[in-house]
C-alpha positions as CSV (number, residue, x, y, z in Angstrom):
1,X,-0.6,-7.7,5.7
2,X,0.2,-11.4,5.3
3,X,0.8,-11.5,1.9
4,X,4.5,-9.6,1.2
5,X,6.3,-9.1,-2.0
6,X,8.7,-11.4,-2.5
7,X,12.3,-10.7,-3.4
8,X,11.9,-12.4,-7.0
9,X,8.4,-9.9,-7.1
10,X,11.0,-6.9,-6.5
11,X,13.8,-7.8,-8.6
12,X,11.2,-8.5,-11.6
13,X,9.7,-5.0,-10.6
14,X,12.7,-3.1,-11.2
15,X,13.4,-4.2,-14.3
16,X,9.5,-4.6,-16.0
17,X,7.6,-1.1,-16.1
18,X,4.2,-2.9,-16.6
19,X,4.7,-5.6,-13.6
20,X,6.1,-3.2,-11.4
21,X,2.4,-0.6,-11.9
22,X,0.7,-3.8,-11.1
23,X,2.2,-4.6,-8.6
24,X,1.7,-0.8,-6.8
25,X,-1.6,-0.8,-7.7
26,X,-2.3,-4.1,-5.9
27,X,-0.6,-3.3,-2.7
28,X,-2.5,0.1,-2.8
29,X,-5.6,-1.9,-2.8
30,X,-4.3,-4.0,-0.6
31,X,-3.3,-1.7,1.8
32,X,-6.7,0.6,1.5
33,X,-8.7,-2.7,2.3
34,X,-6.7,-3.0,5.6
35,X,-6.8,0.7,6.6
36,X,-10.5,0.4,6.2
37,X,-10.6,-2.1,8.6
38,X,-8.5,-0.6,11.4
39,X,-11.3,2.5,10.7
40,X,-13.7,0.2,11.3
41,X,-12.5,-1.8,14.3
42,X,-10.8,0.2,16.3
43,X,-12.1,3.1,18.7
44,X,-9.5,5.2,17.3
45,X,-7.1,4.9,20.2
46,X,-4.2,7.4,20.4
47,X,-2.1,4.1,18.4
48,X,-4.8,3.5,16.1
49,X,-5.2,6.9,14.7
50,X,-1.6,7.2,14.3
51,X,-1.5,4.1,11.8
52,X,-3.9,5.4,10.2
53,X,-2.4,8.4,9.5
54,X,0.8,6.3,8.6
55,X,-0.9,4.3,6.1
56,X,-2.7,7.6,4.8
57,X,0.6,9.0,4.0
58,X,2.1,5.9,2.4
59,X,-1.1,5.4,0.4
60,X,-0.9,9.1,-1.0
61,X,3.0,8.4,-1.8
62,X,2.1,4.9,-3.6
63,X,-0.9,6.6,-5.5
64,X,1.3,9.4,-6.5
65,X,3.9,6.7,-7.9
66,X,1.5,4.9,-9.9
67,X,0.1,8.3,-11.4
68,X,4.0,9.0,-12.4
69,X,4.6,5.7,-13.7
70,X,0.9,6.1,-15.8
């Protein structure tokens, strides 16, 4: 992902309940967008499919978070 939170990002996210959803929610996009594309352009090598999985898991943790903070 080329575009990373900054540190100013973070430190407004732990103090602003409403910037800190938005920013979840656009990094669960974000990161959803680029899981799709390792699906779709890779042959699901032993690596692949384990990044996958990894980015599964994250993406259920992130979704869970936002569905707290909702």
């Amino acid at each position: 992902m080329t575009d990373l939170v900054s540190e100013d990002d973070l430190a407004r996210a732990r103090t602003d309940p409403g910037f800190r959803q938005q920013l979840m929610a656009e990094n669960l996009e974000k990161l959803l967008e680029k899981l799709n594309d390792l699906r779709r352009t890779s042959n699901l090598k032993p690596e692949a499919a384990r990044q996958i999985r990894e980015g599964v898991d994250l993406a259920v943790k992130l979704a869970d978070r936002l569905q707290q903070n909702a």
